[in-house]
C-alpha atoms as one frame of an Amber mdcrd trajectory, in Angstrom:
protein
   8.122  -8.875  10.919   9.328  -9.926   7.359  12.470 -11.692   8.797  10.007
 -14.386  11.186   9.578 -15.322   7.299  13.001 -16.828   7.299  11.802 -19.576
   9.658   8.992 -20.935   7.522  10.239 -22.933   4.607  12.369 -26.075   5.794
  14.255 -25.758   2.245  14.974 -22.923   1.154  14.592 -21.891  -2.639  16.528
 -18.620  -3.833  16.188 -16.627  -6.804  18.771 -14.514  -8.409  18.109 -11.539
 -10.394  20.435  -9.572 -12.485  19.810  -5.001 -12.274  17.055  -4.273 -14.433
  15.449  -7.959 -15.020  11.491  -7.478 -14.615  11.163 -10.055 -11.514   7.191
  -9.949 -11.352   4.601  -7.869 -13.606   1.204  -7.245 -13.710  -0.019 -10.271
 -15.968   1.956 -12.722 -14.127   0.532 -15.476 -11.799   1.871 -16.454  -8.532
   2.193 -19.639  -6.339   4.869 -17.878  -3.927   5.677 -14.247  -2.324   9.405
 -13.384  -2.190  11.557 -11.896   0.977  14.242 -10.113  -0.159  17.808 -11.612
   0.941  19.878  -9.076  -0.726  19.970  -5.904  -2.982  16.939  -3.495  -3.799
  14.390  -3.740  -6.108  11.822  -0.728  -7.598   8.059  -1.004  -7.385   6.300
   0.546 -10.084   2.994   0.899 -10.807   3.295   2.462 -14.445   6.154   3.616
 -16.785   6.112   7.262 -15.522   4.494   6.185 -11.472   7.786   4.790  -9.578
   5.913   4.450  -5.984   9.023   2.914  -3.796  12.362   1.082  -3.129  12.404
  -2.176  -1.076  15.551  -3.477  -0.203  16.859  -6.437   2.534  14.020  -8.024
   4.406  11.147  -6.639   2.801   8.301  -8.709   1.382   7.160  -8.166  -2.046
   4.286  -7.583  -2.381   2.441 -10.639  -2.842  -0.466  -9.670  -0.781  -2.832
  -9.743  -3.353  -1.852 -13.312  -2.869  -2.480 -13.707   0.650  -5.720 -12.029
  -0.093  -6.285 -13.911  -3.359  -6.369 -10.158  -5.632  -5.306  -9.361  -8.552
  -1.665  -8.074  -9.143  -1.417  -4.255 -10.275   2.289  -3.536  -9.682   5.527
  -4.239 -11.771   8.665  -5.140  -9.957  12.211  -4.703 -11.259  15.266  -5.013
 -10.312  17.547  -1.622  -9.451  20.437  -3.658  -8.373  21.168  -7.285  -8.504
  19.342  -8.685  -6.059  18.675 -12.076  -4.736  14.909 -13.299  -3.173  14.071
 -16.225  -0.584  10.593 -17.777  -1.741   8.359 -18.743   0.167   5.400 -20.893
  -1.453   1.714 -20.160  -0.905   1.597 -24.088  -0.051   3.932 -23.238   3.028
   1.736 -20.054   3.941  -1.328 -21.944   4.231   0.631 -24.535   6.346   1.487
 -21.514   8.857
């Protein structure tokens, strides 16, 4: 499923991370959800509540904006990673 993603943005924007960099938090407002392209990335929900690992091809996620919720989750980077983005103007579109 997450790699049909790939298809939907005619240009593609990337974003490189470095290991450790915080790549979405809590507070933060979004326009976009991210695919990962390469490396992994640690979901957290609290200092001491690590709840997974995503890694190539995996959505982050950015359901909440899909759904239009609130963001609860911290996202940082375990390795260096890079992530495709695809805008919520482009979601709508599909």
């Amino acid at each position: 499923l997450a790699l049909k993603f790939w298809d939907v943005c005619t240009t593609p924007i990337f974003i490189f991370y470095n290991a450790g960099d915080v790549t979405y938090q809590a507070t933060d407002e979004f326009i976009s959800i991210f695919v990962i392209y390469t490396g992994e990335v640690g979901i957290v929900l609290s200092p001491n509540a690590y709840l997974a690992t995503f890694r190539k091809g995996k959505i982050l996620g950015r359901i909440g904006q899909i759904l239009k919720a609130p963001n609860s989750l911290r996202v940082i980077a375990n390795t260096s990673f890079i992530t495709r983005v695809i805008e919520d103007k482009t979601l709508s579109q599909k």
